[in-house]
C-alpha positions in Angstrom: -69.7 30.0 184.0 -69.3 32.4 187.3 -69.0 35.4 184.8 -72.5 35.2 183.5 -74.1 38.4 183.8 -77.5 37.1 183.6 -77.1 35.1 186.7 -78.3 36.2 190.6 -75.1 37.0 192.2 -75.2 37.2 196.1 -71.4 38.4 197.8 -70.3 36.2 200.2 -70.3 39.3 202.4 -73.6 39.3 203.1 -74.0 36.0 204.7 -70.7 36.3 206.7 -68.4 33.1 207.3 -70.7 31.3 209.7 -73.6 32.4 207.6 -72.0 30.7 205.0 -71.4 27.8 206.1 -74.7 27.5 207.1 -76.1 28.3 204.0 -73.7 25.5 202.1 -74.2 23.0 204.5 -78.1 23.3 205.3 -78.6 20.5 203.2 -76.8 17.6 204.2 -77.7 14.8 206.3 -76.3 12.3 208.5 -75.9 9.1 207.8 -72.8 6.9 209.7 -73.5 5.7 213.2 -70.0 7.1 213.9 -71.2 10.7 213.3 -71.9 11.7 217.5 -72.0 15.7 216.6 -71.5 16.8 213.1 -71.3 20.4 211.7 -72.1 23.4 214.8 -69.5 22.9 217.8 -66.1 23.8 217.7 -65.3 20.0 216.7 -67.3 17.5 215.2 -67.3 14.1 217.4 -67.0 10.9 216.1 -67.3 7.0 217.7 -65.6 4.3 215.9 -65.8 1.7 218.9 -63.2 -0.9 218.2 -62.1 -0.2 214.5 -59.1 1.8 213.3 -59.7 5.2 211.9 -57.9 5.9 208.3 -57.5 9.9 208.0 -56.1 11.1 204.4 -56.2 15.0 203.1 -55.6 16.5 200.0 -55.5 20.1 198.6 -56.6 20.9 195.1 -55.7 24.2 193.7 -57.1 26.9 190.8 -54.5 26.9 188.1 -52.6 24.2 189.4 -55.0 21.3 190.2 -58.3 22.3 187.9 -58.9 24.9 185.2 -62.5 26.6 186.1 -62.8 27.5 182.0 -64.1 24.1 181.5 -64.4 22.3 184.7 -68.1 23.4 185.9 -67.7 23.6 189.6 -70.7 21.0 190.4 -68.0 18.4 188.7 -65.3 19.9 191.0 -66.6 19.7 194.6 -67.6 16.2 193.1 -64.0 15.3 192.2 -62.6 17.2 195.1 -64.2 14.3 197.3 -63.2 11.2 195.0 -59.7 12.7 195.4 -59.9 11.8 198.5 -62.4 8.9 199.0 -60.1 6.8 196.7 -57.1 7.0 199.4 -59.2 5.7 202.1 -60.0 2.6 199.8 -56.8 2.2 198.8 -56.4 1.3 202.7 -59.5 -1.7 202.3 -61.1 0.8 204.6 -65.0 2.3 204.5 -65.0 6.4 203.8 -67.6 7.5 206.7 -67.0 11.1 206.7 -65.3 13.9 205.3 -64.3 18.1 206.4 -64.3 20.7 203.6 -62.3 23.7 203.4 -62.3 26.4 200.8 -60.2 29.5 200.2 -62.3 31.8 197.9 -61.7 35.2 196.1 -64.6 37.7 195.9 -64.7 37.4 192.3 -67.3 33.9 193.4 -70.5 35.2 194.4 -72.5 32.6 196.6 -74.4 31.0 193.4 -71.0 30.0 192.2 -70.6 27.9 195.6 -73.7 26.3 196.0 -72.9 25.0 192.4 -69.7 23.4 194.2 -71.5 22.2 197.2 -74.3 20.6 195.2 -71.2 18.0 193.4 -70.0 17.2 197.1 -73.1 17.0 198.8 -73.6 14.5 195.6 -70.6 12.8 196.2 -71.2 12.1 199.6 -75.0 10.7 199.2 -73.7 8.7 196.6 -70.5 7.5 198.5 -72.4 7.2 201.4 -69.8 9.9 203.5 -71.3 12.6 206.4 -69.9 16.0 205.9 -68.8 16.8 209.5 -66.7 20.2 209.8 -64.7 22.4 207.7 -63.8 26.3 207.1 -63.9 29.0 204.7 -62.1 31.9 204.3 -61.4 34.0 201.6 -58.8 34.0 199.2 -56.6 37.0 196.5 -55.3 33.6 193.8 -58.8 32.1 193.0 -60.5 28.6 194.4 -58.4 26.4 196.6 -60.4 23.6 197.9 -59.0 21.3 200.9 -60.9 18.0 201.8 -59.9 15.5 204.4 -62.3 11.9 204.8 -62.2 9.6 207.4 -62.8 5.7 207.4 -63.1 2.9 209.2 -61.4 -0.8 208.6 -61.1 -4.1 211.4 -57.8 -4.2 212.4 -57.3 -7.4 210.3 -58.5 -5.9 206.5 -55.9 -3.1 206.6 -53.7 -3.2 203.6 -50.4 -0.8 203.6 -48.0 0.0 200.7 -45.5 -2.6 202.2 -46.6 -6.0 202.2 -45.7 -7.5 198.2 -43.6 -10.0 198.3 -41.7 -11.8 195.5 -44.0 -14.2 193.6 -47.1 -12.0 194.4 -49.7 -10.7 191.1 -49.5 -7.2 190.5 -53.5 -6.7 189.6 -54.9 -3.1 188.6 -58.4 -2.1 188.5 -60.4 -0.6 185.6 -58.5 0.9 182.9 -55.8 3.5 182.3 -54.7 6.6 180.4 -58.4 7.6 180.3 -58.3 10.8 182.6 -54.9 12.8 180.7 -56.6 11.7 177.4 -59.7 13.8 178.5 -57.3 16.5 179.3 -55.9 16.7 176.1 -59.4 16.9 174.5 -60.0 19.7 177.4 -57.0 22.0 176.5 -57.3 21.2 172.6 -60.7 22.6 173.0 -59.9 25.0 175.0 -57.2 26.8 172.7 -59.8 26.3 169.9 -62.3 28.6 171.9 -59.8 30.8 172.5 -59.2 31.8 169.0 -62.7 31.7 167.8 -65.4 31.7 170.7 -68.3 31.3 168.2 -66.9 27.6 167.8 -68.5 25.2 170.1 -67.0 21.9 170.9 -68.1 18.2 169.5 -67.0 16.5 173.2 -69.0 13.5 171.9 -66.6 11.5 170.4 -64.3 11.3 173.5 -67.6 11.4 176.5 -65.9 8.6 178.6 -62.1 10.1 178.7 -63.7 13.9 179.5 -66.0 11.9 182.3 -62.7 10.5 183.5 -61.2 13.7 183.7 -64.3 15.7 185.2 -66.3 13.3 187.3 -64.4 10.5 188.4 -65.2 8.0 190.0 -63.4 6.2 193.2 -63.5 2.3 193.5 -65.3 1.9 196.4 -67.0 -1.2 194.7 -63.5 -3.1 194.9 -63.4 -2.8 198.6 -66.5 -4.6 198.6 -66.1 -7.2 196.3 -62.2 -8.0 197.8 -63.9 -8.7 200.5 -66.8 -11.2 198.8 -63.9 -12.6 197.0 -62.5 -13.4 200.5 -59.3 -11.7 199.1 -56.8 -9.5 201.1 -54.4 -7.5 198.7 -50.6 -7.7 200.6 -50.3 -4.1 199.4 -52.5 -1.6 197.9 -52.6 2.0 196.3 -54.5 4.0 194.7 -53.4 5.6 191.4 -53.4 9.7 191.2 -49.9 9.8 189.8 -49.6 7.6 186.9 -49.4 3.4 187.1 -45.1 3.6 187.2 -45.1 6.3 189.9 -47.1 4.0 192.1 -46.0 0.6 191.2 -42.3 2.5 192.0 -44.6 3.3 195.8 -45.1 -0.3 196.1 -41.9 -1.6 195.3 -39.7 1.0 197.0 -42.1 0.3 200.3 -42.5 -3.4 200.4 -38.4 -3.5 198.9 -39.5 -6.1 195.9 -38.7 -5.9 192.2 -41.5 -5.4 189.7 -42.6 -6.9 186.3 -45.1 -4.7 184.3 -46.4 -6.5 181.2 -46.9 -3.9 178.4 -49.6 -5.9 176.5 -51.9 -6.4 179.7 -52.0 -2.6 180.6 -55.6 -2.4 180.0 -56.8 0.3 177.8 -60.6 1.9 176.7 -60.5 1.9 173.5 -61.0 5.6 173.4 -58.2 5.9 175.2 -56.4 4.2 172.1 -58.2 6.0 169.4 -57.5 9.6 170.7 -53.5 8.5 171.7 -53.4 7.9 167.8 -55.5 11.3 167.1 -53.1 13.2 169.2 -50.1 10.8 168.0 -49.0 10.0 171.6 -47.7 6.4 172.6 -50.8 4.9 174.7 -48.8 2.9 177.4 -46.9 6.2 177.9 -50.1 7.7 178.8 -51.0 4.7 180.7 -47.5 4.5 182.9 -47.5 8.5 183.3 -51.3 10.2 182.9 -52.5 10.1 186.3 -55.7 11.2 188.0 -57.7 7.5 187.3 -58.5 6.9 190.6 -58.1 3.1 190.2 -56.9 1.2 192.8 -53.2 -0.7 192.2 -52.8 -4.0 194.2 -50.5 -7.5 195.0 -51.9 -10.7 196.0 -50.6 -14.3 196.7 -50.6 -16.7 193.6 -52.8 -18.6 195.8 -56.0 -15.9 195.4 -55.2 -15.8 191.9 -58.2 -18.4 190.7 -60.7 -16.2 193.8 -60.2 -12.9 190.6 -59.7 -15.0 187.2 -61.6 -13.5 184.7 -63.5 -11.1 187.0 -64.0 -7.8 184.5 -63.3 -5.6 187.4 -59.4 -5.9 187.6 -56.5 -7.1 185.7 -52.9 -9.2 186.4 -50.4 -6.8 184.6 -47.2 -7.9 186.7 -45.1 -10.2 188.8 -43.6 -9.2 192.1 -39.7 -10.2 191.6 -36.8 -10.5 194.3 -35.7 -6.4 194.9 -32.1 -7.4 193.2 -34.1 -8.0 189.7 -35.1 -4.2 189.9 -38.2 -2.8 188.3 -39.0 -3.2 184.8 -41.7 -2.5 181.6 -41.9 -6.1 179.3 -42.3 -4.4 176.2 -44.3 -6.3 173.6 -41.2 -7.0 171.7 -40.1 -8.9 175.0 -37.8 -6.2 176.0 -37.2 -5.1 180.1 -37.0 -1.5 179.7 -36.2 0.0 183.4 -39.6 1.5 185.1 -39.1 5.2 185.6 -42.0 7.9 188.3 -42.5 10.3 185.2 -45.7 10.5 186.8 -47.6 13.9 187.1 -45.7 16.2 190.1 -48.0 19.2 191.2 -44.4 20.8 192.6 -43.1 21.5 189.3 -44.4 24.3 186.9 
């Protein structure tokens, strides 16, 4: 991709940092009423009058977070934001703006950036977000890419991790297991190229896991219709880990017990056709996988008929008392303890 010979390559010494950023950032506009001064002080100034500001950050890494052989870098500054975006609705909040940060090693010429710039400037028309401030520097390990996004939510609509109580739904959004399929797929096809790099890879058969991987999507459409629902979650999160990492979130914060049903998990049916291609269990994929982006929420019995039968989300569990513990219903009816085998960027 950045090692095409045939392409214009411009160094990123020739424009300078500040030349740089001006060159990445010519193109976007501003959009929230909050947004006083945006990019070209030495701070960007924002106005949120009487609502409460959400901040969240996250830092995605070459080698460790994305692999550039097959993630194209338009996909990755897109991603890179829904990273983040999906943290600030897993608070009820709006996203309003965001602050981009890149380490970069000279072996990116400037083509190779505005290719990541175009996915977030993307992102953030679609997502309606202002990119307000942010840095570059240069880097000797490859891409790092650190995004933090700011929202807004009334005092009132805030949901925390802490609120569940015993007797409340556990309800998940979308479906699971989709994003690690599309991994596999990725690294299968990866490791075929390797050997023979005249062989080009049939994606087609799996084009929604590999979307789920590349270009996710975050559910700011739940925010919205929670709210036309007239339905306040007691405790929300969003899931980047894996379902039993953050269902183990949930209960550890709001000090509850935990029912997961195994047969309500919901699963794409790609999803369940490529767990049997690559002969892996599906609701392991589902409990440990990571990196959907759905959001994972409680509510009261009572708002149970305001969601039933809505296609957007999905009652997989019951919160129980915190001396019941926190257990997978198996399909055969057994309670098999829940265990965080989610994905952990510490470990090698």
């Amino acid at each position: 991709m950045i090692e095409d010979k045939n392409q214009e390559r411009t160094p990123l010494s020739e424009l300078g940092e500040f030349g740089l950023i001006d060159h990445l950032t010519k193109h976007f506009k501003i959009s929230k009423e909050s947004t006083v001064k945006g990019i070209g002080d030495d701070a960007a100034v924002l106005d949120f009058s009487d609502k409460k500001v959400v901040v969240t950050t996250d830092m995605l890494v070459e080698q460790v977070h994305f692999d550039l052989s097959y993630m194209p870098l338009k996909h990755l500054g897109y991603k890179s934001v829904m990273v983040n975006l999906s943290d600030v609705y897993a608070m009820n909040a709006t996203a309003t703006q965001i602050t981009v940060s890149i380490a970069v090693s000279n072996r990116f010429p400037l083509e190779a950036l505005e290719e990541l710039y175009s996915g977030i400037q993307t992102a953030a028309e679609v997502y309606g977000v202002d990119l307000v401030g942010g840095d570059t520097t240069s880097s000797t390990s490859g891409l790092i890419i650190s995004i933090t996004a700011l929202g807004d939510v009334d005092t009132e609509s805030i949901v925390y991790r802490n609120g569940a109580k015993p007797n409340d739904l556990l309800v998940v959004t979308g479906d699971l297991g989709g994003a690690y399929m599309g991994l596999q797929v990725l690294e299968r096809e990866k490791e075929v190229f390797k050997v023979n790099p005249q062989n080009q890879p049939d994606l087609e058969p799996y084009t929604y896991i590999v979307e789920r991987q590349l270009k996710p999507e975050a559910r700011k459409d739940i925010v919205t219709l929670l709210k036309e629902l007239e339905v306040k979650p007691t405790s929300m999160i969003d899931i980047s880990d894996g379902l039993s990492s953050e269902i183990i979130h949930l209960c550890k914060q709001s000090d509850v017990g935990i029912e997961l049903y195994e047969n309500k998990i919901p699963l794409d049916p790609q999803v369940i056709s490529t767990c049997e291609e690559f002969n892996i269990d599906s609701t392991t994929v589902a409990l440990n996988g990571g990196e959907d982006y759905e959001l994972l929420f409680t509510i009261s019995q009572e708002d149970f008929p305001k969601i039933k039968g809505n296609p957007n989300v999905t009652v997989i569990g019951f919160v129980k008392d915190k001396s019941q513990g926190m257990h997978l219903i198996t399909r055969a009816e057994q309670a098999i303890p829940l265990k965080a085998q989610g994905w952990n960027s510490l470990e090698n």
